[in-house]
DSSP file (Angstrom, degrees, kcal/mol; ACC not computed):
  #  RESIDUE AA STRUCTURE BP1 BP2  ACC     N-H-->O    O-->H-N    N-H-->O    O-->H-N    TCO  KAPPA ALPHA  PHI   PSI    X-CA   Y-CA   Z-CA
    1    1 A X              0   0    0      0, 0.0     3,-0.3     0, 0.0    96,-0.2   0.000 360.0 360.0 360.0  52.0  -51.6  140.2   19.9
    2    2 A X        +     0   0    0      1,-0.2    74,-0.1    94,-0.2    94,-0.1  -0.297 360.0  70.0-134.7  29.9  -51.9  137.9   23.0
    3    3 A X        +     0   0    0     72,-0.1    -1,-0.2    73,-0.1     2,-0.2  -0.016  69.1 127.6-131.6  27.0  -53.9  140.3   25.0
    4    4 A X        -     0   0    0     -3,-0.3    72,-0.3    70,-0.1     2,-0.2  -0.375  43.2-165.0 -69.5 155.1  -56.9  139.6   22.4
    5    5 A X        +     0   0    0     -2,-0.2     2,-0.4    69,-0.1    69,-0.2  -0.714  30.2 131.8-142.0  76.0  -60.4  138.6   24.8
    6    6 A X        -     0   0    0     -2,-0.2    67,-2.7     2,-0.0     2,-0.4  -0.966  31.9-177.2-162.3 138.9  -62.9  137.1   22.9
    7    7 A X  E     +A   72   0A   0     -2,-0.4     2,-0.4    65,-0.2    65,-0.2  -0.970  11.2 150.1-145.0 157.3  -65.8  134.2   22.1
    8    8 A X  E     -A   71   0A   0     63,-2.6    63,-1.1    -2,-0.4     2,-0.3  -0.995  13.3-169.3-153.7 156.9  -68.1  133.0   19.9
    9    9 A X  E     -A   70   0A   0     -2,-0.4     2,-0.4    61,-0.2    61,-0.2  -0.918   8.2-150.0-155.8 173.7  -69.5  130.2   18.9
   10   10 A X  E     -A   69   0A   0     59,-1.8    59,-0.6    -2,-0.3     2,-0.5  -0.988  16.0-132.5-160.1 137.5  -71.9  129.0   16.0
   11   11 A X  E     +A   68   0A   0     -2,-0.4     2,-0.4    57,-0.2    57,-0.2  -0.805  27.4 179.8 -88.9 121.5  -74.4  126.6   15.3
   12   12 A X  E     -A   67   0A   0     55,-0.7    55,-2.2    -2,-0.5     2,-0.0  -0.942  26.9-118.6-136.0 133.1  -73.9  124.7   11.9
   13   13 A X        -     0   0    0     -2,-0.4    52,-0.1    53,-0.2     5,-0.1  -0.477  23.4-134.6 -63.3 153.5  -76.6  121.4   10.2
   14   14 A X  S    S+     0   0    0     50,-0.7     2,-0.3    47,-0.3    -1,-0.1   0.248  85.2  94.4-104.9  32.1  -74.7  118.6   10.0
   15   15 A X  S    S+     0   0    0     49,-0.1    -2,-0.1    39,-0.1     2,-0.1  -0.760  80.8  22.9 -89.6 154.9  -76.0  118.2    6.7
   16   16 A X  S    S-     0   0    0     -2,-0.3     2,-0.9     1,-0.1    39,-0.1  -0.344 114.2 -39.6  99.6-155.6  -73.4  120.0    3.7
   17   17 A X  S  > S+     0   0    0      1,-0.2     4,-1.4    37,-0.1    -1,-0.1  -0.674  70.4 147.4 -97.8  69.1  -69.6  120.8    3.8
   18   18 A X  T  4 S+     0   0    0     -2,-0.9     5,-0.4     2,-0.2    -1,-0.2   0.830  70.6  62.3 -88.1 -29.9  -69.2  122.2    7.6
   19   19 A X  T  > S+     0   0    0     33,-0.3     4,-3.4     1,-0.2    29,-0.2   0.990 111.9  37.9 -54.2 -55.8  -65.4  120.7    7.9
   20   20 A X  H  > S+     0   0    0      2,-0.2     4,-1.1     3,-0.1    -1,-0.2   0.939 115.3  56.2 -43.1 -56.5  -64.4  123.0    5.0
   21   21 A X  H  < S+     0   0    0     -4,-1.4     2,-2.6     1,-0.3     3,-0.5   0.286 118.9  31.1 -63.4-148.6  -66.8  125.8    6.5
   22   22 A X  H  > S+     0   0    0      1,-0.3     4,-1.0     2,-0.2    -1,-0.3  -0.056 111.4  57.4  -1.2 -29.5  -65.0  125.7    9.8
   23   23 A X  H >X S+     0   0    0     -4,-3.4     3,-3.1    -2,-2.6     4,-0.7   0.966 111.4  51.6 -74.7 -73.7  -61.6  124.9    8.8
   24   24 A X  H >X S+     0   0    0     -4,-1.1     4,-1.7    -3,-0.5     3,-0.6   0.561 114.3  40.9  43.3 -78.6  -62.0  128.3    6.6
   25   25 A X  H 3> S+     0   0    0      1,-0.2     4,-0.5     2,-0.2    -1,-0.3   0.674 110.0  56.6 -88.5 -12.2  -63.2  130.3    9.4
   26   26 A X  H <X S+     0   0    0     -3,-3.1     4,-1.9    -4,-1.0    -2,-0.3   0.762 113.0  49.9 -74.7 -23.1  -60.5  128.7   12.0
   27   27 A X  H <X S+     0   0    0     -4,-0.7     4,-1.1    -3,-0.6     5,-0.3   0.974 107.6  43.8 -81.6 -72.4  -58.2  130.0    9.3
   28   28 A X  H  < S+     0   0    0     -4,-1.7    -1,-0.2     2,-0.2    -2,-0.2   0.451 114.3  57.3 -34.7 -20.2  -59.3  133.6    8.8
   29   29 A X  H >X S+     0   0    0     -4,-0.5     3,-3.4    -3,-0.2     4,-1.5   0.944 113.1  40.4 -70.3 -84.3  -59.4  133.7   12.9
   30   30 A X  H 3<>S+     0   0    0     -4,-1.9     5,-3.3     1,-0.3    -2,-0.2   0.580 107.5  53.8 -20.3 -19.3  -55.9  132.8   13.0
   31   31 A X  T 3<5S+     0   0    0     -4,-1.1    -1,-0.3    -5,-0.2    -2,-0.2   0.726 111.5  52.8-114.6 -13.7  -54.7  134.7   10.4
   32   32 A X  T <45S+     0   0    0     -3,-3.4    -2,-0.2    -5,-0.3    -1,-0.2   0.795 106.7  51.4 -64.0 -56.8  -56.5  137.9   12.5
   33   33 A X  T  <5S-     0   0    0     -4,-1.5    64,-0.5     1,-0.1    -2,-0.2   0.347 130.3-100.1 -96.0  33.5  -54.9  137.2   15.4
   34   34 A X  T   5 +     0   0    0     -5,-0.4     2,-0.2     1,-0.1    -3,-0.2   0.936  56.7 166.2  54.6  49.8  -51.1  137.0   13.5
   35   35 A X      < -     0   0    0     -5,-3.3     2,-0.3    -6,-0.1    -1,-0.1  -0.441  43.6-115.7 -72.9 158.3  -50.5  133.3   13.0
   36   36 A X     >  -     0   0    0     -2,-0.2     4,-1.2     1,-0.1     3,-0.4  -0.808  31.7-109.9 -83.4 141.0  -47.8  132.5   10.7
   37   37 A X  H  >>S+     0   0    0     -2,-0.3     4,-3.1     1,-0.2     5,-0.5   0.794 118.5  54.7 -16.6 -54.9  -49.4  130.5    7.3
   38   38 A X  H  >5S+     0   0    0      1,-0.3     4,-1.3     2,-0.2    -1,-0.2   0.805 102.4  52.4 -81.6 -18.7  -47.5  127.3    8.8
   39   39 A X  H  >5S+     0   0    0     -3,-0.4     4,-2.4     2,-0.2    -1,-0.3   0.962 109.0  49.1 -64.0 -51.7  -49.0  127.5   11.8
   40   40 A X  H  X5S+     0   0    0     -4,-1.2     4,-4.2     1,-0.2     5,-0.3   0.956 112.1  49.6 -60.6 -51.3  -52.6  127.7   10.3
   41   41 A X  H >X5S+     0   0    0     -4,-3.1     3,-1.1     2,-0.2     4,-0.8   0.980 103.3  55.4 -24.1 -70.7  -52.0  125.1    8.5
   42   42 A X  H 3X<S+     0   0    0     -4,-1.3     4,-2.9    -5,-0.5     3,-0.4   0.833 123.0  31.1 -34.0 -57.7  -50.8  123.1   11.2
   43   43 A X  H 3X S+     0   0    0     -4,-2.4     4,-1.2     2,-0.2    -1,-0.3   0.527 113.1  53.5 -69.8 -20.4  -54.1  123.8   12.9
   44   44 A X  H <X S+     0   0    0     -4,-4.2     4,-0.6    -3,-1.1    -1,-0.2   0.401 109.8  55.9-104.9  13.7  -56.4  124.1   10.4
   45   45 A X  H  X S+     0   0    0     -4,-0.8     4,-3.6    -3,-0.4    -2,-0.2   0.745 109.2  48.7 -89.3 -54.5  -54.8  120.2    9.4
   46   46 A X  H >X S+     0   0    0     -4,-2.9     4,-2.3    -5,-0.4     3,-1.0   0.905 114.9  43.4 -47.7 -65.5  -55.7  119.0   13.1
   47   47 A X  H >< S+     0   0    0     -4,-1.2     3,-2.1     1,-0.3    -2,-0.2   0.567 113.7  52.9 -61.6-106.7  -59.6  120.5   12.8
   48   48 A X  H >< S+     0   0    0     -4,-0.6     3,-1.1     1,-0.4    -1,-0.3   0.348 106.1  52.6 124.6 -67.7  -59.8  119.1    9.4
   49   49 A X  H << S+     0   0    0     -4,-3.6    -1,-0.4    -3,-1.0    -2,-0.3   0.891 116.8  35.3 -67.2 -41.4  -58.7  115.5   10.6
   50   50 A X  T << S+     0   0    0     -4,-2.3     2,-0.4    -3,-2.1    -1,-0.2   0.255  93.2 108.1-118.1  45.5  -61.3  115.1   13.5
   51   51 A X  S <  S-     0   0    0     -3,-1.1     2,-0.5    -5,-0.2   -32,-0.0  -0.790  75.7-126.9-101.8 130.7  -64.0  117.0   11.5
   52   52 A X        -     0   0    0     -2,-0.4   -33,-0.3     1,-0.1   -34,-0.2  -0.830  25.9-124.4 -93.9 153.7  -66.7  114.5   10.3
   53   53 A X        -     0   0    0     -2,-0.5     2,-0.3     1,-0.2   -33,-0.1   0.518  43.7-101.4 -94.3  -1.0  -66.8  115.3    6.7
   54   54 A X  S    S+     0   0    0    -37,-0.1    -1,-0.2   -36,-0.1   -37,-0.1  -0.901  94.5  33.5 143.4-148.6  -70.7  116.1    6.2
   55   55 A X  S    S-     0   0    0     -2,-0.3     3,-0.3   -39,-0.1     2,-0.2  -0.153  79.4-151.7 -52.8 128.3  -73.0  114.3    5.0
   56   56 A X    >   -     0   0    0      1,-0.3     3,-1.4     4,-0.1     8,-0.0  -0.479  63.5 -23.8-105.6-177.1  -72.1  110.6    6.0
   57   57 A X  T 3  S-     0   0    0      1,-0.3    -1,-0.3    -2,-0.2    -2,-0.0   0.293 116.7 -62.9 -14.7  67.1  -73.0  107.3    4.2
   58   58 A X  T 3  S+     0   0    0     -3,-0.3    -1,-0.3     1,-0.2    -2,-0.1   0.319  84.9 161.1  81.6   4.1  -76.2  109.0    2.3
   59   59 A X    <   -     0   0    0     -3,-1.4    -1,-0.2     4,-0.1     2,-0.1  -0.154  49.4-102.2 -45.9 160.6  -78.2  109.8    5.5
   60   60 A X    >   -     0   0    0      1,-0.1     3,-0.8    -5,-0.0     4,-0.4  -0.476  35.0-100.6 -76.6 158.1  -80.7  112.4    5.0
   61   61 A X  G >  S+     0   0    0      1,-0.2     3,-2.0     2,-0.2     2,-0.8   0.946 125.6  47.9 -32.1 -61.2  -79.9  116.8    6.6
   62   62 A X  G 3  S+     0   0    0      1,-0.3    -1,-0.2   -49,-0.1     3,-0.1  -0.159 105.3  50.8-113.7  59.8  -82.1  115.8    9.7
   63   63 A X  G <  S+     0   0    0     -2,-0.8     2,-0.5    -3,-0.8    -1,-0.3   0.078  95.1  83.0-114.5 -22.4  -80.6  112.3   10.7
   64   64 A X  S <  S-     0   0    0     -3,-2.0   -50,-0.7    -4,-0.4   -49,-0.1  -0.772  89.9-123.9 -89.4 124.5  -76.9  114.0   10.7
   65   65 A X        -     0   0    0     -2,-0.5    -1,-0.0   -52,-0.1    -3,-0.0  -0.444  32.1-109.7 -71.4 144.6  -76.4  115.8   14.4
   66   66 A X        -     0   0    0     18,-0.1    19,-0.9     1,-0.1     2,-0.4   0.047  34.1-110.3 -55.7-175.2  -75.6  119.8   14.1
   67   67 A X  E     -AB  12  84A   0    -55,-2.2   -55,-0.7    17,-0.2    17,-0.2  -0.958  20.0-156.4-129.9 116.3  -72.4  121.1   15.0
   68   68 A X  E     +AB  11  83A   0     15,-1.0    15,-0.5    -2,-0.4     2,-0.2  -0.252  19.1 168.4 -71.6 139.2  -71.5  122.9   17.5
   69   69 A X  E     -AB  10  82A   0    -59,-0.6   -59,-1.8    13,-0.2     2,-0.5  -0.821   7.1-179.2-124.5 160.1  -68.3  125.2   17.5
   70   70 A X  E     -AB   9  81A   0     11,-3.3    11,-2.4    -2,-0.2   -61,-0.2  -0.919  16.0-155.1-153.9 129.8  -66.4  128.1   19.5
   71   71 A X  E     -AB   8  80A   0    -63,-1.1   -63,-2.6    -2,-0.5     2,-0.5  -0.675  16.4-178.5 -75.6 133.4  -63.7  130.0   19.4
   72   72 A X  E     -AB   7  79A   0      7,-2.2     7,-3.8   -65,-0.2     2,-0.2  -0.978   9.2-172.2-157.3 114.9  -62.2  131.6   22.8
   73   73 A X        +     0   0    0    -67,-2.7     3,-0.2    -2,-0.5     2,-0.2  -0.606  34.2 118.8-105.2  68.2  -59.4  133.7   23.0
   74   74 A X    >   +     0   0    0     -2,-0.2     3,-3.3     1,-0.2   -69,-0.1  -0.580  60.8  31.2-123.6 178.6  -58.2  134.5   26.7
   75   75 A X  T 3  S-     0   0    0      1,-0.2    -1,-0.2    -2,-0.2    21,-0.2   0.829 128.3 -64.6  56.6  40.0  -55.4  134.1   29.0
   76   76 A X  T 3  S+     0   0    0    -72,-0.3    20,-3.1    -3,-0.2     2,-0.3   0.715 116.0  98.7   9.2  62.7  -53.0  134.4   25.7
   77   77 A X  E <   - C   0  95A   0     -3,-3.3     2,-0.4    18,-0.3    18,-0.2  -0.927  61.2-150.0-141.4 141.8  -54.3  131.4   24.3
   78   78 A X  E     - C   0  94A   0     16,-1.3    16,-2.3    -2,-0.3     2,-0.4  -0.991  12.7-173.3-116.9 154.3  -57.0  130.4   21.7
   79   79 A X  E     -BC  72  93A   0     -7,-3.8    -7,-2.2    -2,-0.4     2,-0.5  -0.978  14.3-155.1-135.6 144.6  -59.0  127.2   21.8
   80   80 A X  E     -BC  71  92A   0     12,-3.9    12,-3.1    -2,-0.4     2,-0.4  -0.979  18.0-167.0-110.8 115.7  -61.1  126.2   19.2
   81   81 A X  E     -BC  70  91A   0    -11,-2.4   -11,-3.3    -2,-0.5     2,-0.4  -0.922   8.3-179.5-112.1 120.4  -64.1  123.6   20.7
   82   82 A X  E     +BC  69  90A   0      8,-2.0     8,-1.3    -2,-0.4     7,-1.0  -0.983   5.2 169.7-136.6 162.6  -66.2  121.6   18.6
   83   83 A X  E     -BC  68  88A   0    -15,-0.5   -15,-1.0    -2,-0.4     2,-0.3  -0.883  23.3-161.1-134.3 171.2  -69.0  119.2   19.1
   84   84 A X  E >  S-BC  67  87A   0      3,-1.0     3,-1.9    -2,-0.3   -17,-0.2  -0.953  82.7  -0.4-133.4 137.9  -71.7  117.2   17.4
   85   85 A X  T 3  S-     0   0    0    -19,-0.9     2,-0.4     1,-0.4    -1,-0.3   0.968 129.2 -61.7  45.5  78.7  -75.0  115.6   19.8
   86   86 A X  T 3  S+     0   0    0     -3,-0.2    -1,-0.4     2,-0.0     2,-0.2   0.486 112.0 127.7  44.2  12.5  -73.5  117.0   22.5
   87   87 A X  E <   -C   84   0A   0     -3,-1.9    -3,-1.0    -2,-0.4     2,-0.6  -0.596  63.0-129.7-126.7 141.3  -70.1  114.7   22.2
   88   88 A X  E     -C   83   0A   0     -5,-0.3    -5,-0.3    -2,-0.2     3,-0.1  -0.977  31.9-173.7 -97.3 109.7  -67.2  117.3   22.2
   89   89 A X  E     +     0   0A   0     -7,-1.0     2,-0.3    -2,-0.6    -6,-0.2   0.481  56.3   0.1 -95.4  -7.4  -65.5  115.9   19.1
   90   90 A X  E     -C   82   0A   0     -8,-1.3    -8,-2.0     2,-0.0     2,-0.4  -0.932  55.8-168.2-174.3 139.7  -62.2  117.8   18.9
   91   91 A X  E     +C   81   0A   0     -2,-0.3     2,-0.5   -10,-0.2   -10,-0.2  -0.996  12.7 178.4-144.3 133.5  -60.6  120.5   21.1
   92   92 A X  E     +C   80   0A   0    -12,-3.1   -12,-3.9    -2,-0.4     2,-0.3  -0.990   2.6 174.2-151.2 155.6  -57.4  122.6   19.8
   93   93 A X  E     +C   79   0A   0     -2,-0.5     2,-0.3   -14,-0.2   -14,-0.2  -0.953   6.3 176.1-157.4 157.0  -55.7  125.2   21.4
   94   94 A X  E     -C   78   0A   0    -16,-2.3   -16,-1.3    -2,-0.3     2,-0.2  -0.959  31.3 -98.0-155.2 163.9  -52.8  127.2   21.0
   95   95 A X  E     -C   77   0A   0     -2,-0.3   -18,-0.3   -18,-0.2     2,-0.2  -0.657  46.2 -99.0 -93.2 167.9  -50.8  130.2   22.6
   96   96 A X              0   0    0    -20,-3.1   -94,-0.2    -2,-0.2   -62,-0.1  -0.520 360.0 360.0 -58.2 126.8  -51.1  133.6   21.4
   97   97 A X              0   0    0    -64,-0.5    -1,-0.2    -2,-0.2   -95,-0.1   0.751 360.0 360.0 -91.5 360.0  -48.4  134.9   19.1
């Protein structure tokens, strides 16, 4: 499926459970464009690890910055970008299978 074209991206509060929500939809991406289970894993372990995990030490919904992510499939590669306050906090990328 490596001739797949595609991006999107999504605006998330950085208040609630976005790591889960995004690791979730990285999966369901993956698993569309006909990753093997260990593979998603693999990737949906990295996103997972440099995810901030929601709300952080009791701050209030509009003290935590949103979160940014997109998915981009070209060149028979996908990369998954996310950020928070503008900061690009984690980038993963992968070839097509």
């Amino acid at each position: 499926m490596s001739d797949h074209v595609f991006l999107f991206s999504l605006r998330l509060p950085g208040a609630g459970q976005f790591a889960a929500l995004v690791t979730d939809l990285a999966s369901n991406v993956l698993h569309h464009l006909g990753f093997t289970p260990a593979a998603i894993a693999e990737i949906s372990g990295e996103l997972q690890a440099g995810l901030p995990p929601g709300k952080v030490g009791g701050a209030e919904p509009a003290e935590i910055p949103e979160i940014n992510v997109q998915f981009e499939a070209r060149d028979g590669e996908i990369e998954i970008v996310v950020w928070q306050a503008g900061r690009r906090i984690i980038r993963v990328s992968r070839r097509l299978p």
